[in-house]
C-alpha positions in Angstrom: -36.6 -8.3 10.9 -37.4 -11.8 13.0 -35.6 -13.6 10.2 -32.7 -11.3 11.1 -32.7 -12.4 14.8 -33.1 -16.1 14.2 -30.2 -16.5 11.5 -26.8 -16.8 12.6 -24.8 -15.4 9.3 -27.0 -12.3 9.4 -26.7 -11.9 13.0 -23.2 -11.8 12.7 -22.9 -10.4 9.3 -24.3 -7.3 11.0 -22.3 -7.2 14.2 -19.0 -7.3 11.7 -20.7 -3.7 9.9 -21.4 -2.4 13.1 -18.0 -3.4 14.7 -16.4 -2.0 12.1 -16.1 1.6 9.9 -15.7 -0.1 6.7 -15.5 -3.8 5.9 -14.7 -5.6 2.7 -17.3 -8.5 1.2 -14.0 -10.7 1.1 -12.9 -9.9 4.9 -16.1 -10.9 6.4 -16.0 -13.8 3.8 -13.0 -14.8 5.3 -13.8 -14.4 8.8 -17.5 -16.0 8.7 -15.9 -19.1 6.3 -18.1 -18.5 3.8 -18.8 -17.7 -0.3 -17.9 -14.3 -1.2 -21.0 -14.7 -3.3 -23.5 -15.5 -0.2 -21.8 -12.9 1.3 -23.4 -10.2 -1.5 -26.3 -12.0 -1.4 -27.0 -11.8 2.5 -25.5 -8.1 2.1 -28.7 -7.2 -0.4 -31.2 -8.8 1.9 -29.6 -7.5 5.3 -30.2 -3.6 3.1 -33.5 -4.2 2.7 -34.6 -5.0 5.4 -32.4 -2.4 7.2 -34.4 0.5 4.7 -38.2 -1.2 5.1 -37.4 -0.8 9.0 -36.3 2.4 8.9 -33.3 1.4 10.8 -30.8 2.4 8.3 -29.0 1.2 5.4 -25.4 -0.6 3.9 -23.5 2.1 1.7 -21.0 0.2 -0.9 -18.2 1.9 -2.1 -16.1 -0.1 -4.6 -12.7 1.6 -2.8 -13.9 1.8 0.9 -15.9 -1.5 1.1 -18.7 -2.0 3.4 -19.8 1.2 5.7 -23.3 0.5 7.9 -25.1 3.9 8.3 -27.5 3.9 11.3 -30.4 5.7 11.1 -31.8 4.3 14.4 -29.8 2.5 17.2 -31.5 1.1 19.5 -33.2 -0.4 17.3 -30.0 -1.6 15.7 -29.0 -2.4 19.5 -32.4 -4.5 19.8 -31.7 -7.2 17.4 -28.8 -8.6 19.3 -31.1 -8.2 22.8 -32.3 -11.6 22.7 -30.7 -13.3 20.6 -28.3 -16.3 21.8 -25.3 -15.8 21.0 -23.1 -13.1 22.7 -21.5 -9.8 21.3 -18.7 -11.3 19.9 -15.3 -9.7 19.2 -14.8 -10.7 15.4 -13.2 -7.8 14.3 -9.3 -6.7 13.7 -8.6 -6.9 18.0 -9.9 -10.2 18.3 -7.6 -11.8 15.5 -4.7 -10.2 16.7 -5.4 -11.7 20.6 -5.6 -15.6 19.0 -2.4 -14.5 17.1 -0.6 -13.6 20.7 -2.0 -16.5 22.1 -0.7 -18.5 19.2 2.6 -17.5 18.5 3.3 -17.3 22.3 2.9 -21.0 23.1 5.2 -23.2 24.7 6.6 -25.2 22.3 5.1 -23.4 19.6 1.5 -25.7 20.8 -1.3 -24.6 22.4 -5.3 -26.5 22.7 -8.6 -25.9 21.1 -10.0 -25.5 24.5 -7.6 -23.6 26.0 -7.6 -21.3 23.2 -11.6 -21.2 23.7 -11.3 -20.6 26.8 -8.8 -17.3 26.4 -10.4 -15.8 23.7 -14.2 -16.4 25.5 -15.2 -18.0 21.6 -16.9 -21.3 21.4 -14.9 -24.1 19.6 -16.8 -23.2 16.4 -16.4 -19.7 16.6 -12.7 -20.4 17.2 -12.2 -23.3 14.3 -13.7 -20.4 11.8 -11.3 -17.7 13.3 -8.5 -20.0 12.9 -9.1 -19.9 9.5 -8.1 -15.6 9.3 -5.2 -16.4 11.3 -3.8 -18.9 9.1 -4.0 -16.5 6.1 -2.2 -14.2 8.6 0.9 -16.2 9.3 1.0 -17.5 5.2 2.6 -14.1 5.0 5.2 -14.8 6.9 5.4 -18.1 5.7 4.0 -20.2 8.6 1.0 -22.5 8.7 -0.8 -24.0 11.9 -1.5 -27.9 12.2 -4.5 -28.8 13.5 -5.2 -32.3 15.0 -7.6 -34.2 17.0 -5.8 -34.9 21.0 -2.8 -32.6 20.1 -4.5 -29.5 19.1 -3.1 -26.3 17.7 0.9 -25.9 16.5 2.6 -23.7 14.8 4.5 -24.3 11.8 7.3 -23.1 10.5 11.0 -21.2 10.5 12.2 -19.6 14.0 13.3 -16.6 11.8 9.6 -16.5 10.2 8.0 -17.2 13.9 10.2 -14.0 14.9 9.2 -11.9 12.5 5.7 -12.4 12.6 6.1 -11.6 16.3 7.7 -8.8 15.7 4.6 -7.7 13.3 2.2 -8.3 16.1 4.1 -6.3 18.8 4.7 -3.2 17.0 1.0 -3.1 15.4 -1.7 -4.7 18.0 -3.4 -1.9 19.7 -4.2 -4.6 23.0 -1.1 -4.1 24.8 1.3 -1.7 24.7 4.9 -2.2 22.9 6.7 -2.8 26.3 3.4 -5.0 27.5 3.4 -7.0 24.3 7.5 -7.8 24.2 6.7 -8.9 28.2 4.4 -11.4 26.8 6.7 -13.1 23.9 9.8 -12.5 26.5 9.0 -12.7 29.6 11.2 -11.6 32.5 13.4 -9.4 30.3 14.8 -6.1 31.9 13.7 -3.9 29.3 14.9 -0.4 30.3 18.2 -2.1 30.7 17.6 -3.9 27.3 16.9 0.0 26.1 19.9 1.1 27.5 22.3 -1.1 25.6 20.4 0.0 22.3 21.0 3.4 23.3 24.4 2.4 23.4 25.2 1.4 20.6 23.3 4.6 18.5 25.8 6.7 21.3 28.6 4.4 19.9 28.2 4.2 16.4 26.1 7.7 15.6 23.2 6.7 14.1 19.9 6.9 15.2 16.7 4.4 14.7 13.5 6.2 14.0 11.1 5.1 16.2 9.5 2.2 14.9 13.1 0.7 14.1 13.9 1.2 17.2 11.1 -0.9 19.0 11.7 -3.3 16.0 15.6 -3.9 17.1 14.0 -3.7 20.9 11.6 -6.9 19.8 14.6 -9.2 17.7 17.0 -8.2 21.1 14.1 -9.6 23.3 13.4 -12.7 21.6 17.6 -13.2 21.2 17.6 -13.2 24.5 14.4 -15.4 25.6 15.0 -17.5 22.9 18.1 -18.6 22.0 18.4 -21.3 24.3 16.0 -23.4 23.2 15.3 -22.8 19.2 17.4 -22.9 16.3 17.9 -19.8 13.6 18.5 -20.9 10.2 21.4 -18.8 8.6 21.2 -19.1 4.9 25.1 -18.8 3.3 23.5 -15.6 1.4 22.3 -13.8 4.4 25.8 -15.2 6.1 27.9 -13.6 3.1 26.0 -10.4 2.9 25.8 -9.2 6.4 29.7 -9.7 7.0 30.1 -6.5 4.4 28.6 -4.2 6.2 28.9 -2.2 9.8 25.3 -3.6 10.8 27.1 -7.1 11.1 30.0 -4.8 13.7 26.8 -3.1 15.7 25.0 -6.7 16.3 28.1 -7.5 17.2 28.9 -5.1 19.7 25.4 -5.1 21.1 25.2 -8.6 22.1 28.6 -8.1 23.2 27.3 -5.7 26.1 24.1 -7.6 26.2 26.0 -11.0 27.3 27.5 -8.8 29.9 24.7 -7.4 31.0 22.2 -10.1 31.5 25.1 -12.7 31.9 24.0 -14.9 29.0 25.9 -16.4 25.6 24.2 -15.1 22.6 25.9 -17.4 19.3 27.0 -15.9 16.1 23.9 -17.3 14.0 21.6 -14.7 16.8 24.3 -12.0 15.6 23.5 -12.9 12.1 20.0 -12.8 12.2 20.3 -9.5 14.1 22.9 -7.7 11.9 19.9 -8.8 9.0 17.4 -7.1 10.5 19.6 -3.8 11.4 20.2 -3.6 7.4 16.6 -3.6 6.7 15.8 -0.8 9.6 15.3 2.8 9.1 17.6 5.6 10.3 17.2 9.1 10.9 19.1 11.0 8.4 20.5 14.9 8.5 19.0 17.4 6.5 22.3 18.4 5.1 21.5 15.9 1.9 24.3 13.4 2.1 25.3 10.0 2.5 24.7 8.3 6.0 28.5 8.3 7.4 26.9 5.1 9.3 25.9 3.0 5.9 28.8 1.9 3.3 27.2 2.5 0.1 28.0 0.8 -3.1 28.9 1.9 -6.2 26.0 -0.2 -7.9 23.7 1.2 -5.9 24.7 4.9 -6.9 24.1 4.0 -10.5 21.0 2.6 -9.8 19.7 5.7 -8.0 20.7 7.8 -10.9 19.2 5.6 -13.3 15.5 6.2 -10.9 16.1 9.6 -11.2 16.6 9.3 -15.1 13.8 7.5 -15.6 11.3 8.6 -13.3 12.4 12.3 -15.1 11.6 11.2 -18.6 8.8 9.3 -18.2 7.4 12.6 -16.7 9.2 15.5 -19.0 10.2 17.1 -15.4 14.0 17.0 -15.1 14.9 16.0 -11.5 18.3 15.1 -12.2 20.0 18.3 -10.2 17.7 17.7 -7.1 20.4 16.8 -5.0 18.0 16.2 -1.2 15.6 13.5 -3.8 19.3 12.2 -5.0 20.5 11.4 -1.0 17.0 11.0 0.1 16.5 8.2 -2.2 20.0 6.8 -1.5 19.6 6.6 2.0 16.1 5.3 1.7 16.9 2.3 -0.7 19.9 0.5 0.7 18.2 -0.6 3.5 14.7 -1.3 1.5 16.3 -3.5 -0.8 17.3 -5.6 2.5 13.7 -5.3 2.9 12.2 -6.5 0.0 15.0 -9.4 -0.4 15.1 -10.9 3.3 11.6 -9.8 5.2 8.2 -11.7 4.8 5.9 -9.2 5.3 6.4 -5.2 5.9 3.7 -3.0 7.0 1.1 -1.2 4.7 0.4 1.8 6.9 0.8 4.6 4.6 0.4 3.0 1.2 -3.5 3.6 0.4 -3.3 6.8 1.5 -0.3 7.8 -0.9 -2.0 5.9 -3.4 -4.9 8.4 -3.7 -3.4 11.4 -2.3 -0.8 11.5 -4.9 -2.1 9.2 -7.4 0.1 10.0 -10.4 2.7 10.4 -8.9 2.2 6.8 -7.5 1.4 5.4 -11.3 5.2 7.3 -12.1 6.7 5.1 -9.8 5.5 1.5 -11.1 7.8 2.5 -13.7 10.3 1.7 -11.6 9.4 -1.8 -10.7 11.4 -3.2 -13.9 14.0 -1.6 -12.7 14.2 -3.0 -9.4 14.1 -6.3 -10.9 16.8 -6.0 -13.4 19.2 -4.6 -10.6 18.3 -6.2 -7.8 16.0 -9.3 -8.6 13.6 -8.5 -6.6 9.9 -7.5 -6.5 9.3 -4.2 -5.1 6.4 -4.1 -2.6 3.7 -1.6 -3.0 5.0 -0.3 0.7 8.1 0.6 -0.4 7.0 1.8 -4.1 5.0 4.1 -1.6 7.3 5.8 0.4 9.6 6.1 -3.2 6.5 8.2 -4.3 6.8 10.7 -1.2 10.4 11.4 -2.2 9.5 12.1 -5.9 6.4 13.9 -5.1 8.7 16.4 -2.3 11.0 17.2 -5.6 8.1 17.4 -7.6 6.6 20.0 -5.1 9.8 21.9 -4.6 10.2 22.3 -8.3 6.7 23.6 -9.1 6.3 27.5 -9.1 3.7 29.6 -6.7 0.2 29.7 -9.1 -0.2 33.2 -9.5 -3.7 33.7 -9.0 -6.0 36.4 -9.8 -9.5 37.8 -8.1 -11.7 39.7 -10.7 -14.5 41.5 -8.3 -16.9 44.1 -7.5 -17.2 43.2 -4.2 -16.0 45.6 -1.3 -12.1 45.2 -0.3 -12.9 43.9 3.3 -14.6 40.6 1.9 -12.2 40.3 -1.0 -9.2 40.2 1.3 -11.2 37.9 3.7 -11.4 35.5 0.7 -7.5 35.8 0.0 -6.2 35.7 3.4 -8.8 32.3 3.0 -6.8 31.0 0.3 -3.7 31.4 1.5 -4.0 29.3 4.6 -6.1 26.9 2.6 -3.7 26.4 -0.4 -0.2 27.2 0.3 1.1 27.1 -3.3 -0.5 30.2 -3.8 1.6 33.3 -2.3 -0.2 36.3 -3.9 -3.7 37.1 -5.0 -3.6 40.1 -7.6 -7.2 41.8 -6.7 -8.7 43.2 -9.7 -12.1 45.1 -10.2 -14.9 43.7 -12.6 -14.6 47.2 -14.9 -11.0 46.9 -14.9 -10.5 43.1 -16.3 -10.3 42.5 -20.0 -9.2 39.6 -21.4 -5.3 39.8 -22.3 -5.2 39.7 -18.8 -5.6 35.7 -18.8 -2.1 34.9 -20.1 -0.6 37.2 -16.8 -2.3 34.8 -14.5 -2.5 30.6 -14.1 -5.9 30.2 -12.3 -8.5 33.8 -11.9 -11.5 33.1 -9.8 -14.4 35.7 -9.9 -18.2 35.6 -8.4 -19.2 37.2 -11.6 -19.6 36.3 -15.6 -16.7 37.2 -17.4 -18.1 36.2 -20.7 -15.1 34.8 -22.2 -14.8 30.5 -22.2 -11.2 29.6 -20.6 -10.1 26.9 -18.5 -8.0 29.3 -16.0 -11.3 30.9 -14.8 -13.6 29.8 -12.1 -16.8 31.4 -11.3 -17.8 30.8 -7.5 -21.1 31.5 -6.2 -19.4 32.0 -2.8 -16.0 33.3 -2.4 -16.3 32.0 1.4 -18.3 29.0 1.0 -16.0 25.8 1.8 -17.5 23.9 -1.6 -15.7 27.0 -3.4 -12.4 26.3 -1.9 -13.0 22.7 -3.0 -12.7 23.9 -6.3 -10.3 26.2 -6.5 -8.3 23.4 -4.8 -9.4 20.8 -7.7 -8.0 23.6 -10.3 -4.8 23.7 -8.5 -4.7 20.1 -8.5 -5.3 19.9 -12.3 -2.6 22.9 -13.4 0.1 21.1 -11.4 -0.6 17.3 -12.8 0.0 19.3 -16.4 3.7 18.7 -16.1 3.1 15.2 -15.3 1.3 15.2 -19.5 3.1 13.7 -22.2 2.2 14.9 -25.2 1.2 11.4 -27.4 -0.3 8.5 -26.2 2.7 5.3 -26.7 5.8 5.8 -29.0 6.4 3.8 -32.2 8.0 1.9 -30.2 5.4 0.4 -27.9 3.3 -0.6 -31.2 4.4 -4.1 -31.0 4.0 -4.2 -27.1 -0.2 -4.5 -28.6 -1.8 -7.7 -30.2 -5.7 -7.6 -31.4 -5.7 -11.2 -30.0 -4.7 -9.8 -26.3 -7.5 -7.2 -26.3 -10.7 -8.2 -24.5 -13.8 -5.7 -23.9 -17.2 -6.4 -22.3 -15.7 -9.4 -20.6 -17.4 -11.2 -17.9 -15.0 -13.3 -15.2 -16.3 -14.7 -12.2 -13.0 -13.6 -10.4 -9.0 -11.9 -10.2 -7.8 -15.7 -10.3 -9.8 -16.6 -13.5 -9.1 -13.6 -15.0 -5.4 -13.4 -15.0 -6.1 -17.4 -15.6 -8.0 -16.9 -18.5 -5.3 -13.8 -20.5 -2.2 -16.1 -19.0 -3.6 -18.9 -21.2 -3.9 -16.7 -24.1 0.1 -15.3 -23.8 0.7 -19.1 -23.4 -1.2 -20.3 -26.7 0.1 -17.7 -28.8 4.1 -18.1 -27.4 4.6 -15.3 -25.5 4.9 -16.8 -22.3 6.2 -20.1 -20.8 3.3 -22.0 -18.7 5.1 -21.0 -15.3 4.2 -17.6 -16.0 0.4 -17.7 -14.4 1.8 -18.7 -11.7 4.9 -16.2 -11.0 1.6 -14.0 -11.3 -0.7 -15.0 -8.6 2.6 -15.1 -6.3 3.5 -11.4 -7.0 -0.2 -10.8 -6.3 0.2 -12.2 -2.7 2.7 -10.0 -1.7 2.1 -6.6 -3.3 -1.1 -5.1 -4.7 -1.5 -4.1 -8.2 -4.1 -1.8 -7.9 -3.4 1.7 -9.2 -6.6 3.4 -8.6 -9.5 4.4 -11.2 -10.3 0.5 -10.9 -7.6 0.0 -13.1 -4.8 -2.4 -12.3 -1.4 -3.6 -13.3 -0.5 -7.1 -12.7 2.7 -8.9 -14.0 4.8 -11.3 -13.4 8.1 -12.8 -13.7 10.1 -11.7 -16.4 12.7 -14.3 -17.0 9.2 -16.3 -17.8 8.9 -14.2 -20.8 9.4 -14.6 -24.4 8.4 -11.7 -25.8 7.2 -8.8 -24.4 3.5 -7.9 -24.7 0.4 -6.4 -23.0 -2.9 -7.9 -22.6 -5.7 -5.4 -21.9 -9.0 -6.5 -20.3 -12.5 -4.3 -20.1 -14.6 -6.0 -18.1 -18.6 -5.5 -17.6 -18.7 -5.8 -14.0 -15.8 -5.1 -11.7 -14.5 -7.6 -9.8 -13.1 -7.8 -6.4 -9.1 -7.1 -6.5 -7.9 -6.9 -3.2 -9.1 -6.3 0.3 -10.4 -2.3 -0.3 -10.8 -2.2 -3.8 -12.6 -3.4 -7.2 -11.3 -3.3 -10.6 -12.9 -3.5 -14.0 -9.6 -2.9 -15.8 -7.0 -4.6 -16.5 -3.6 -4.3 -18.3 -1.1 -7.3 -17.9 2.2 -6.6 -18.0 4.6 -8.8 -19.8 7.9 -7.8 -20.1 11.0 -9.1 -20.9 14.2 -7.6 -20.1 17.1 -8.6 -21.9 18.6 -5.1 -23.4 19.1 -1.7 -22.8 16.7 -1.1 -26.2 14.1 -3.5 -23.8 14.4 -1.5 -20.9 14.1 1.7 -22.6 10.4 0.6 -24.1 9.6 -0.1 -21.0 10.0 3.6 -19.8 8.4 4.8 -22.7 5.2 2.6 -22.5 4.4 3.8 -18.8 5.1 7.4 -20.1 2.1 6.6 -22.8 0.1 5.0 -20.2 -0.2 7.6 -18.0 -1.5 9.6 -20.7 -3.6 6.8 -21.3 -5.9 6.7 -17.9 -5.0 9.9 -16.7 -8.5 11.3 -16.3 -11.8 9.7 -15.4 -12.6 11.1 -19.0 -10.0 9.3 -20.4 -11.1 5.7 -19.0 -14.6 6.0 -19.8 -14.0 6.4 -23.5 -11.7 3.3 -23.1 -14.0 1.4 -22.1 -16.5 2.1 -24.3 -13.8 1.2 -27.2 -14.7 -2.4 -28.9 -11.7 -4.4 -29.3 -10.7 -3.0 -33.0 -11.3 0.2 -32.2 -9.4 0.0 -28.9 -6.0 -1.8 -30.6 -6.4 1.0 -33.2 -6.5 3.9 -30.6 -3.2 2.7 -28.8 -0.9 2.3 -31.8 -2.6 5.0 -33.8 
């Protein structure tokens, strides 16, 4: 291990896995300014010498990234003892205090060695840090200039500078909200601030949920620090929209009270940029599953949830068209997410990878609405928002499907058999009775009675309802009984053929690529744009309308398979190219993907859209299963072209 002590990148290549849970190859690549590549490299020979020691190992998950499992720490502990450089905070914490430090400036500016000096880095460390902070603030559209004598300034629009700041505040875990909105506004009265948000809700009857309501507490701040010395940029879109709704006559009364209150004079661009924010906010809505008296809705956007509801319904043969709490829930969910998607830089992600696995399919349903979103609205939907459309569908989904009527054949006494129900019950709450029967008594017309029977014995009889436990109590046999559960209720998510006639031509042999090797995402989608190019289907513009969707919302759908697309006014004709690749390839920050469908559709036609819904109905089919993907894979391209239009 005395190469490990005496090499900087391994020194702090392990101080990142021990800092951290789980860490992706192309985070630390990011933060220690080097090759993904040398990263993996470094990673094998960190593992090996982590298992000759003893000390412990690196465990790679292709989902989870990077975990360091310790099998010894002090020893662990010991490497760093005497080395030179110091325990360095590189992790998530660090970043976000040379973010505060950064957007906070005076005058947007702030030096190399002051910097240094605040964050306790060296000017090295710090230049290399920099370079994770400028991805950062790319998301928001801002970019930090670096030269010699001036030192570090901060680039870009007031309105994207506030946002960002607004990002920071409500997610650091440093400082408190109120502690961080001191630090970008200093000298504000905020309970008084408070009070005048209060206010209005009391005025107006509506009510922020809670991170809306420290969101609106932020912009308020900043409108108040600010506003004397930087300059919003109203766009005449955002000018035009916000005047048609009552956000625009709540800014409006708000910094109406404020400028009495703190005795300032807030200008009608602040009121603007305000009333913007309040239509992309969330609200608390009644459970009574009807329209927000506070919102004005449009008729367009009515339509538009139906048409959701349509198609989510027959892409998934469930019919949720009479579910009137997913009807309003959606309603009230989308008007301001649309203000979202169209005017904010950046939203956060906290949910979204847990939906994506918790309720996978459902998830997959909902891409289905992305065209949709597009040819409404313009506007690409984030995979935030696509998230919390899942959770509505998913609660109709749940409220439509029956108890499972389960069934315990057993010769066990009656004390442990209703120990293992009563079990059940709290464990899986779809199931509401457990029919107990005895061994002698089962026979086999019995199975169409029941959707799931579990039993400790052999029931000689080959069925997909039954499970056979070794344990009725053990925890590994809930597991499965839960996995069964799982698996009965997904069945009304089936379709019962792969892609309609209809979808044929969607397929080209030419487009269909197995056991490909790629080095990367960018030279992948490089290398299958070129091909749509060559062959027509595509305009040249179209790689790039790709990579930029990329940046802002991931494709990944989970099973390493991923959807990417681009824009489809870029399109000639609509098509899908398919890539199997050998070895997975990185995708985005937590997972890895070996396959690929591209997306290219055009949307010019009801008949257009309508394929649309159809081909995600077939695809779910298609990688439904882990089953299902595997003998994908192992298709060669022929076979493969043949099995989706067949």
């Amino acid at each position: 291990m005395k190469s490990v002590k005496q090499n900087a990148l391994m020194h702090n290549l392990l101080l990142l896995l021990c800092e951290n849970e789980t860490i992706s190859v192309s985070r630390i690549a990011a933060i220690l300014d080097t090759s993904e590549s040398t990263i993996r490299r470094k990673i094998d020979i960190l593992n090996d010498a982590l298992k000759e020691t003893g000390y412990g190992y690196i465990d790679k998950s292709p989902r989870r990234g990077l975990h360091l499992v310790v099998e010894d720490r002090a020893a662990i502990n010991k490497l760093f003892a005497n080395y030179e450089l110091k325990n360095i905070m590189t992790g998530e914490r660090q970043i976000y205090k040379y973010l505060i430090l950064i957007l906070s400036g005076k005058n947007n500016k702030i030096t190399l060695n002051e910097l240094s000096e605040r964050v306790y880095d060296s000017i090295p460390v710090v230049r290399k840090n920099l370079t994770v902070c400028e991805e950062w603030l790319s998301l928001f559209e801002l970019h930090l200039s670096i030269k010699k004598n001036v030192g570090i300034t901060l680039k870009g629009s007031e309105e994207s500078i506030r946002l960002a700041i607004k990002h920071i505040v409500i997610n650091n875990d440093l400082y408190s909200i109120d502690e961080s909105i001191r630090i970008f506004a200093q000298g504000i009265d905020l309970e008084l601030l408070k009070q005048c948000i209060f206010a209005i809700e009391s005025e107006w009857n509506f009510k922020f949920t809670e991170e809306s309501f420290h969101s609106m507490l932020v912009y308020a701040a900043l409108a108040i620090s600010r506003f004397s010395h930087t300059v919003l940029t109203i766009s005449d879109t955002e000018r035009k929209t916000v005047l048609k709704y009552n956000e625009y006559s709540w800014s409006k009364s708000l910094f109406k009270m404020i400028e009495e209150k703190f005795s300032v004079e807030i200008g009608e661009d602040e009121i603007i940029f305000f009333a913007v924010q309040l239509l992309c906010s969330y609200l608390i809505h009644s459970e009574n599953f009807e329209e927000n008296n506070a919102y004005k809705y449009d008729e367009k956007l009515k339509t538009f949830i139906t048409r959701i509801i349509s198609v989510v319904s027959d892409v998934i043969n469930v019919d949720l068209t009479q579910d009137k709490e997913l009807y309003y829930g959606l309603l009230n969910h989308i008007r301001p997410a649309i203000f979202r998607m169209r005017f904010e830089k950046h939203s956060t992600q906290t949910l979204t990878n847990f939906i994506k696995e918790e309720y996978k399919q459902t998830y997959r349903v909902s891409w289905a609405l992305s065209i949709l979103f597009e040819e409404y609205y313009g506007i690409n939907i984030s995979s935030t928002e696509l998230s919390y459309i899942t959770l509505y569908i998913q609660s109709s989904l749940d409220r439509m499907s029956q108890p499972i009527k389960m069934a315990l054949v057993t010769e066990l006494g009656m004390g442990l058999n209703q120990l293992f129900c009563n079990k059940i019950k709290i464990s899986v709450p779809k199931v509401e009775k457990i029919a107990i029967i005895s061994l002698h008594d089962f026979n086999v017309k019995m199975l169409d009675q029941y959707d799931l029977i579990v039993t400790t014995s052999s029931l000689k009889i080959s069925s997909d309802k039954v499970i056979q436990l070794s344990s009725l109590l053990s925890d590994n046999g809930i597991g499965l009984i839960k996995q069964k559960i799982e698996m009965l209720k997904s069945r009304q998510l089936e379709t019962k053929k792969k892609f309609d006639v209809s979808c044929h031509t969607l397929f080209d042999p030419k487009l269909i690529f197995t056991h490909l090797k790629v080095k990367d995402k960018e030279a992948l989608l490089s290398l299958l744009s070129k091909h749509l190019v060559s062959l027509g289907y595509v305009s040249s513009k179209y790689h790039a309308s790709i990579l930029k969707r990329e940046k802002t919302v991931s494709t990944y759908i989970g099973n390493s398979v991923a959807i990417p697309h681009g824009n489809s006014g870029l399109v000639n004709e609509s098509k899908v190219a398919i890539a199997i690749l050998d070895e997975a390839i990185q995708w985005d920050m937590e997972n890895e993907v070996d396959t690929v469908f591209l997306l290219v559709f055009r949307i010019s036609s009801h008949e257009d859209s309508k394929r649309v819904q159809l081909f995600y109905k077939g695809f779910l089919e298609l990688i439904e299963t882990d089953e299902k993907l595997k003998y994908l894979r192992s298709l060669p391209e022929d076979e493969l072209y043949k099995y989706l239009v067949q």
